[in-house]
C-alpha positions as YAML, in Angstrom:
chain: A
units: angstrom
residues:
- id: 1
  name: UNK
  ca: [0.00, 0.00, 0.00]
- id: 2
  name: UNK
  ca: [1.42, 3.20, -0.95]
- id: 3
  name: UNK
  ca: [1.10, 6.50, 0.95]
- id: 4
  name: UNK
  ca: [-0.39, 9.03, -0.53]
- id: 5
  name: UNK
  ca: [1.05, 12.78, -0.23]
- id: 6
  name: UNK
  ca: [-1.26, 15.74, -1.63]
- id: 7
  name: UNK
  ca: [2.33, 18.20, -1.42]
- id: 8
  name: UNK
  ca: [4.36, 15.94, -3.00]
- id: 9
  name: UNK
  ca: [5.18, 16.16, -6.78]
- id: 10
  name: UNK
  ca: [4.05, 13.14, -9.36]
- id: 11
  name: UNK
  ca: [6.44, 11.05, -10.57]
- id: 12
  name: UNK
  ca: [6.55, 11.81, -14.68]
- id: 13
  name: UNK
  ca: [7.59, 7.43, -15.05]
- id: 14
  name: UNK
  ca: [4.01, 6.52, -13.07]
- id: 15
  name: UNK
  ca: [1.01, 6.87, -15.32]
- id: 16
  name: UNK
  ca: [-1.57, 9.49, -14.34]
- id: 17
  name: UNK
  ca: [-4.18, 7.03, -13.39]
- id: 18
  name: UNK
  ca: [-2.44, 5.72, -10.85]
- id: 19
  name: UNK
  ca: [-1.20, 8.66, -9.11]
- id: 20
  name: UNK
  ca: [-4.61, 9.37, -7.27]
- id: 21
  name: UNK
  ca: [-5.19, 8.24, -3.41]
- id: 22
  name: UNK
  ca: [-6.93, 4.81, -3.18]
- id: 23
  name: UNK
  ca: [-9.95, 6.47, -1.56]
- id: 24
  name: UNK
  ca: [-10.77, 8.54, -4.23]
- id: 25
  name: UNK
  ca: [-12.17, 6.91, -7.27]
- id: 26
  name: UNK
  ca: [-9.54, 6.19, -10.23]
- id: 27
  name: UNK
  ca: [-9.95, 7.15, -13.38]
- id: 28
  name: UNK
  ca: [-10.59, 4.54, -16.62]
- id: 29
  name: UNK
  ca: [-7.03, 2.94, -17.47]
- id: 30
  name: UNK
  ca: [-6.11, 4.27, -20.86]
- id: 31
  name: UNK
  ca: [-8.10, 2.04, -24.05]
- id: 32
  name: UNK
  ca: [-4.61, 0.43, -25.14]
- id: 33
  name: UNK
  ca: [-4.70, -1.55, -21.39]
- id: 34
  name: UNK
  ca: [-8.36, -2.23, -21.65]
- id: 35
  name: UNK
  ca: [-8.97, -5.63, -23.14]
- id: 36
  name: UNK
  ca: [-12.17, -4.78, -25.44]
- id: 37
  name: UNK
  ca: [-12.49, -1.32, -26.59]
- id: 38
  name: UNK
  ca: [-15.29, 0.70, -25.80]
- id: 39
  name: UNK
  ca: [-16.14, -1.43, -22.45]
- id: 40
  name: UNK
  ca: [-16.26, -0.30, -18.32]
- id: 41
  name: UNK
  ca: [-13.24, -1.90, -16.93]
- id: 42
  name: UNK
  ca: [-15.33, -3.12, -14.16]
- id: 43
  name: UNK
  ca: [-18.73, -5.00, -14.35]
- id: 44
  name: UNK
  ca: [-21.42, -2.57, -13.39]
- id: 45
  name: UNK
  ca: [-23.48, -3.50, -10.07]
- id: 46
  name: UNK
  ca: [-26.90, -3.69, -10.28]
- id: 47
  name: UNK
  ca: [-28.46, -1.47, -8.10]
- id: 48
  name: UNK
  ca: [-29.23, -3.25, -4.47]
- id: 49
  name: UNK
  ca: [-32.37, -3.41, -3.09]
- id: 50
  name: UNK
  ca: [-32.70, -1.80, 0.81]
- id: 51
  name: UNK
  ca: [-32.62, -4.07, 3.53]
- id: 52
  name: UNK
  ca: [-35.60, -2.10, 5.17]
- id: 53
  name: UNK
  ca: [-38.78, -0.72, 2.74]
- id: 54
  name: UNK
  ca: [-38.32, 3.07, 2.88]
- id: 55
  name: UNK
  ca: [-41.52, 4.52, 4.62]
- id: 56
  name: UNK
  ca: [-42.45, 8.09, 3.25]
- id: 57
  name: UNK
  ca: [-42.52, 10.57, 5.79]
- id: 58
  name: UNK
  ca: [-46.28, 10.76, 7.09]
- id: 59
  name: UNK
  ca: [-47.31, 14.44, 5.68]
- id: 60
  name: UNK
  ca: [-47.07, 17.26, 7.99]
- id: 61
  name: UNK
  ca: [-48.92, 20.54, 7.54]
- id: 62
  name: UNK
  ca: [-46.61, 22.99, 7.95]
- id: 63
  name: UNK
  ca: [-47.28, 25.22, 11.61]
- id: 64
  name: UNK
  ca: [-47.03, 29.11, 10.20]
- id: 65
  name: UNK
  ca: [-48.25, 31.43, 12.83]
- id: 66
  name: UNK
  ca: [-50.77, 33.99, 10.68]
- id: 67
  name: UNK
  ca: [-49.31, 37.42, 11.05]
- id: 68
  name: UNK
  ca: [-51.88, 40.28, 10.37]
- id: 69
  name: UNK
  ca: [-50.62, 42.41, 7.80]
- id: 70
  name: UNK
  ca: [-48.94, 45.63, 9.96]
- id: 71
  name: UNK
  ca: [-50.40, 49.22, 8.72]
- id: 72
  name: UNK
  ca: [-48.68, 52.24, 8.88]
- id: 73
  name: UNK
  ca: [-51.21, 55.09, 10.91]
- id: 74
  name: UNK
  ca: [-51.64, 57.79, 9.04]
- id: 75
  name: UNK
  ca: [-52.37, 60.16, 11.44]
- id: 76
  name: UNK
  ca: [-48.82, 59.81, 12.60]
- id: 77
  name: UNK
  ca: [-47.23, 60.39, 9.23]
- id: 78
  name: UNK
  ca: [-49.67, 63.28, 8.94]
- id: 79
  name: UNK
  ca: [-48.51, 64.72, 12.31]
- id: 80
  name: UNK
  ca: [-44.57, 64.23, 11.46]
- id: 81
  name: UNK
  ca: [-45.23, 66.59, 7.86]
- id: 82
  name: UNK
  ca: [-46.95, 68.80, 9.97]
- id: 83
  name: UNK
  ca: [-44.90, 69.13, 12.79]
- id: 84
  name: UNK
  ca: [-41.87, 69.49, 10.01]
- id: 85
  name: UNK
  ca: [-43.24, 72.23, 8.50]
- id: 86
  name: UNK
  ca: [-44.02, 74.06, 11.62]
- id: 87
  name: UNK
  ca: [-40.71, 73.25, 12.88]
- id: 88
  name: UNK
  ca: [-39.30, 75.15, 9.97]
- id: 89
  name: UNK
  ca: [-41.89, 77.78, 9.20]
- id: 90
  name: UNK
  ca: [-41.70, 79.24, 12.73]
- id: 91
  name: UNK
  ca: [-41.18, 83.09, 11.44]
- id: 92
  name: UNK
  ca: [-44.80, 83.03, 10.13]
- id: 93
  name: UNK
  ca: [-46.63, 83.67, 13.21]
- id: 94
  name: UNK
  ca: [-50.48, 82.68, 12.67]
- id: 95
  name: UNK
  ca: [-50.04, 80.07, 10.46]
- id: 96
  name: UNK
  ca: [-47.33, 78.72, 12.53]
- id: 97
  name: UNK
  ca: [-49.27, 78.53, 15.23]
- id: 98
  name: UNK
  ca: [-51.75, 77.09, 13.17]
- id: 99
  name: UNK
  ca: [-49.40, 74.27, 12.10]
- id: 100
  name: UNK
  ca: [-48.11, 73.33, 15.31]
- id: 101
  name: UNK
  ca: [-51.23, 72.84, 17.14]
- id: 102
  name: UNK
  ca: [-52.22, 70.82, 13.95]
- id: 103
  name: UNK
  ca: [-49.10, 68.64, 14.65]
- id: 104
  name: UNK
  ca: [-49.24, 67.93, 17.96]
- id: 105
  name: UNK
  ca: [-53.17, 67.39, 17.25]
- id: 106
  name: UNK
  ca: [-52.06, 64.46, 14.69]
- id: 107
  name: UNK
  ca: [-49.48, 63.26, 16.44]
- id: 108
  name: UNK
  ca: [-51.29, 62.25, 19.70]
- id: 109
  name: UNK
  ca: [-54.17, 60.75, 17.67]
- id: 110
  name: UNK
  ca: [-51.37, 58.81, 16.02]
- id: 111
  name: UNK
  ca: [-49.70, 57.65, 19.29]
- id: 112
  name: UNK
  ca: [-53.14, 56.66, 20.33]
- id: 113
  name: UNK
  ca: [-53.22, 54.89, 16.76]
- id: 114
  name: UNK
  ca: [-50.06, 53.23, 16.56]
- id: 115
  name: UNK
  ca: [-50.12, 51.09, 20.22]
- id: 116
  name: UNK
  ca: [-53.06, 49.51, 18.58]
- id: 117
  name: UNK
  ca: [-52.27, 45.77, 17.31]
- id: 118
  name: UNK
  ca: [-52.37, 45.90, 13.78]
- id: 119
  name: UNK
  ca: [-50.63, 49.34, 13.50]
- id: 120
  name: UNK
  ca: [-47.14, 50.91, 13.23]
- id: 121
  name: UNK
  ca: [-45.51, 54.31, 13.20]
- id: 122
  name: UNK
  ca: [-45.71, 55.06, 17.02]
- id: 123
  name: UNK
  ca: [-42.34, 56.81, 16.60]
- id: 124
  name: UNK
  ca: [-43.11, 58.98, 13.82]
- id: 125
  name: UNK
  ca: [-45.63, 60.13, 15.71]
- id: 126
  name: UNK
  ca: [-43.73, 60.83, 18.67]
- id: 127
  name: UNK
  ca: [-41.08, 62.66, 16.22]
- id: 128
  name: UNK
  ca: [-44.38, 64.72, 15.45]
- id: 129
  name: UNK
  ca: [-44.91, 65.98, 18.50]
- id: 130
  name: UNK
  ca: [-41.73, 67.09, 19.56]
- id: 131
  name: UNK
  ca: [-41.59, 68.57, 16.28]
- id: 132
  name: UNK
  ca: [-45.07, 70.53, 16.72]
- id: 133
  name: UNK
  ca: [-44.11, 71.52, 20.47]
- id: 134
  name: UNK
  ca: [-40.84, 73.01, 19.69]
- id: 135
  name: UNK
  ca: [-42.28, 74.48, 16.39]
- id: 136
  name: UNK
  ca: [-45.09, 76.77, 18.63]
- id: 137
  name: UNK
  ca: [-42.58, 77.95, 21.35]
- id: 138
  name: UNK
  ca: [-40.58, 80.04, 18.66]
- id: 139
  name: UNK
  ca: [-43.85, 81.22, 17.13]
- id: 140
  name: UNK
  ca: [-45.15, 82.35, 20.22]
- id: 141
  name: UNK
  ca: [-42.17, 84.12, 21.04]
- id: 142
  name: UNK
  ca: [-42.12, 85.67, 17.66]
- id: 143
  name: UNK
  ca: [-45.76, 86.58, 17.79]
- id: 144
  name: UNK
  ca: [-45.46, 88.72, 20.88]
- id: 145
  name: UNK
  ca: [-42.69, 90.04, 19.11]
- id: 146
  name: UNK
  ca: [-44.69, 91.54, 16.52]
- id: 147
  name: UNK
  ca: [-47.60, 92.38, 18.78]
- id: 148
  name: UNK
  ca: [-45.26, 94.18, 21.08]
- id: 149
  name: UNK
  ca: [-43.75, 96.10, 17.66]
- id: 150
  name: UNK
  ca: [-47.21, 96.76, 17.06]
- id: 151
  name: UNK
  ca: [-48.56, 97.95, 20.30]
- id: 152
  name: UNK
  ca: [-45.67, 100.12, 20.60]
- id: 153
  name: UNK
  ca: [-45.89, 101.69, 17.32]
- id: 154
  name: UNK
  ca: [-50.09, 102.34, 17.91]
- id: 155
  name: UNK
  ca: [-49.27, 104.25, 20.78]
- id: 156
  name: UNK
  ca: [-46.65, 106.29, 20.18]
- id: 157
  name: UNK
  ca: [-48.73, 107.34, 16.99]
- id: 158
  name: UNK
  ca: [-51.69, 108.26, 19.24]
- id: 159
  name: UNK
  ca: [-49.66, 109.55, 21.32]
- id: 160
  name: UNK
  ca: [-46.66, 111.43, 19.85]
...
């Protein structure tokens, strides 16, 4: 028996059918060492029969838990757009306003929305709010701003 080496270089004076480890299956010997052309070197096995009958699996439905589809709520994108653009239209005082009580509005109908099974977008919402709260803090400020410049113009027109 003859040790096989996978590092070790083949040797040019053995034929390459006989260079391969005895585990592995060996090629057909060349057709000039065969001893009818066009034959299998060995006799082909029939195929053997199983010593036990093969029993077929007994069919199994497959367990898949039903998942309801989830939605998105729509009243808590609604209230993230809204609280957005009062976030970033906060110089315009009465539609500000306007737009931030809006948000905050939409966004707690979509928290409300959203911790209901079957729905998603509880942090959009949330994203809404704080959005619309800190979007009417500046607008107040800015509105009494204005109302201030404006009371204090009126009366020093009356009154100058």
């Amino acid at each position: 028996m003859t040790n096989f080496d996978s590092y070790q270089q083949p040797d040019p004076a053995e034929p390459t059918w006989q260079q391969y480890p005895p585990s592995m299956p060996t090629p057909a010997p060349p057709a000039a060492m065969q001893p009818y052309y066009g034959t299998q070197p060995y006799p082909v096995q029939p195929y053997a029969a199983q010593a036990y009958p093969s029993q077929p699996y007994p069919a199994q439905p497959y367990a898949m838990a039903a998942y309801p589809m989830l939605r998105t709520s729509g009243m808590a994108v609604a209230g993230m757009v809204v609280g957005i653009l009062a976030l970033i239209g906060f110089w315009v005082p009465f539609a500000d306003l306007l737009l931030g009580f809006l948000a905050i509005g939409l966004s707690w109908a979509g928290i409300v929305q959203g911790g209901r099974p079957g729905y998603t977008g509880k942090g959009m919402a949330i994203a809404g709010l704080i959005c619309g709260i800190i979007g009417v803090i500046p607008a107040l400020i800015v509105m009494l701003f204005f109302f201030g410049l404006f009371a204090a113009a009126g009366a020093c027109g009356i009154a100058c």
